[in-house]
C-alpha positions in Angstrom: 18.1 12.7 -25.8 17.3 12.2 -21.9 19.6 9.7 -20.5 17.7 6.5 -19.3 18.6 5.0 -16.2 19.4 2.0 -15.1 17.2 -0.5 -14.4 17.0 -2.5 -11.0 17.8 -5.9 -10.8 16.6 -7.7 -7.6 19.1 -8.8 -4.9 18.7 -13.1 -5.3 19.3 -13.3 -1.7 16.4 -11.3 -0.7 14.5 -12.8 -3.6 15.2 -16.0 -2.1 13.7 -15.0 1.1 10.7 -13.4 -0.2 9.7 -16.7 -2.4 9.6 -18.4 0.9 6.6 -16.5 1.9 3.9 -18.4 0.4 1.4 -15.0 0.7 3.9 -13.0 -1.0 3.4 -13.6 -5.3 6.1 -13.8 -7.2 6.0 -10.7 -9.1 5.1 -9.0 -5.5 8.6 -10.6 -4.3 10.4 -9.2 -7.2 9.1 -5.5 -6.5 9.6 -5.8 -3.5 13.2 -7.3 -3.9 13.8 -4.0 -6.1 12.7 -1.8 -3.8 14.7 -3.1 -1.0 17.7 -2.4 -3.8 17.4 1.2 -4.0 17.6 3.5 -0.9 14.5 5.6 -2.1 12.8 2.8 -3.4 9.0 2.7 -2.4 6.5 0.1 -2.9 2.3 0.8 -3.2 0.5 -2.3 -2.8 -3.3 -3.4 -1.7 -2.1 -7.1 -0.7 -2.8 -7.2 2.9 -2.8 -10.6 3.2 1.3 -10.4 2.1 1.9 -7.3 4.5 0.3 -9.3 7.3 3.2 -12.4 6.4 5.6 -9.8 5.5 5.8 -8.1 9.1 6.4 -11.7 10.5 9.6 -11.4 8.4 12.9 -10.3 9.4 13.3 -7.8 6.1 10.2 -5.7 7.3 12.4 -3.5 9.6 14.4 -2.4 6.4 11.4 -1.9 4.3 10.4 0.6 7.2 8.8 3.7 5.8 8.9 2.3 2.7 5.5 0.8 1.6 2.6 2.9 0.4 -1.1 1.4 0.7 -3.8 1.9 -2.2 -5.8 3.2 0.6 -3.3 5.6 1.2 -3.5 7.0 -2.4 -6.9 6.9 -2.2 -7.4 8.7 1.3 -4.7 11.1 -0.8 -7.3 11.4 -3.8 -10.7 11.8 -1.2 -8.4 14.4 0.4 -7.9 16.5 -2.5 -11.0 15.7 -5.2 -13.6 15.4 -2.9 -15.9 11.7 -2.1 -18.2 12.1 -5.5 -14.9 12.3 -7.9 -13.6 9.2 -5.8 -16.7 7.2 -5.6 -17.2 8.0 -9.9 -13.5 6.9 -10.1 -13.8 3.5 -7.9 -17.7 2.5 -9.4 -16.3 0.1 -12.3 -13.6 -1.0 -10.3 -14.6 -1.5 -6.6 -14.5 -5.5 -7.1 -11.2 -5.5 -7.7 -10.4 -5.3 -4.0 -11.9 -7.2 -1.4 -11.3 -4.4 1.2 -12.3 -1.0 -0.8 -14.8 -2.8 -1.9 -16.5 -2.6 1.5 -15.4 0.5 2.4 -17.2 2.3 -0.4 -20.5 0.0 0.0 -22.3 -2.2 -2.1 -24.0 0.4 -4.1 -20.9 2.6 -4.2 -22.1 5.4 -2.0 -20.8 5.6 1.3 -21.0 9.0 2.7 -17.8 11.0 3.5 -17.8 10.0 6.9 -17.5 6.1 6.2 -15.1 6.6 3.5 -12.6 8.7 5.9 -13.5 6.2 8.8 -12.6 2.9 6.5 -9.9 3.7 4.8 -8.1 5.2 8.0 -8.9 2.0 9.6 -7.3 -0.4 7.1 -4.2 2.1 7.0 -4.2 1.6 11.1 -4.5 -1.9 10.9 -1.7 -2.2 8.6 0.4 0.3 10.1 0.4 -1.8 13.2 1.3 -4.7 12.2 5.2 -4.3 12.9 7.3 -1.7 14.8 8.9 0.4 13.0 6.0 0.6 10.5 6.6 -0.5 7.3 4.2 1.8 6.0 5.1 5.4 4.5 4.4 8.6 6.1 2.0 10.6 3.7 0.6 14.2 4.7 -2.9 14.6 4.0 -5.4 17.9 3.6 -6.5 16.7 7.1 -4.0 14.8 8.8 -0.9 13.2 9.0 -1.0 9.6 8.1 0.8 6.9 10.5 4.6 6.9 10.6 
């Protein structure tokens, strides 16, 4: 029988903090909180407008490195399936997100070119928002992403 392990419990503290931040949700602040409570712990999110009030906070320099954007993962999946496999796997989705929802067009068929272009610029903008970026480091087919 595999051996489960142990599951996370948020530091209260940092919890504490993180509730303060009126554009962080709760449930955000709890995954967060986890994350910060585990060394490797890693974080994808698509909440920019929390990012953008998180890097005004003190505890972005130790979530560093640490925070993966849904743009990322989809750059990741453009990258490797190709922009008719991602475009077929956003259509009944797209609305769910304010910001990929523009990137792949109204009618769900931006060309290659605008995908690549709009999703590196919301993992730019992002990216810049605090030094050291809290964003993660992923390698792509085609580059490397902002460290």
């Amino acid at each position: 029988m595999a051996k489960m392990s142990a599951m996370l419990v948020p530091d209260a503290s940092i919890l504490e903090d993180l509730n303060g931040i009126t554009q962080v949700d709760p449930g955000e602040a709890v995954l967060i909180a986890v994350t910060l409570r585990d060394p490797a712990g890693m974080f994808i999110t698509g909440d920019k407008r929390a990012l953008r009030a998180l890097a005004q906070h003190p505890l972005a320099t130790r979530l560093a490195g640490r925070i993966v954007l849904v743009e990322q993962v989809l750059e990741l999946c453009l990258n490797q399936n190709g922009r008719e496999w991602l475009l077929t796997c956003i259509r009944e989705h797209r609305a769910i997100d304010k910001a990929i929802a523009m990137i792949v067009g109204s009618n769900c068929d931006a060309s290659l070119e605008n995908l690549s272009a709009g999703l590196s610029s919301y993992i730019g903008e992002i990216s810049n928002l605090c030094e050291p970026s809290m964003i993660a480091c992923l390698i792509t087919a085609n580059r490397k992403l902002p460290s």
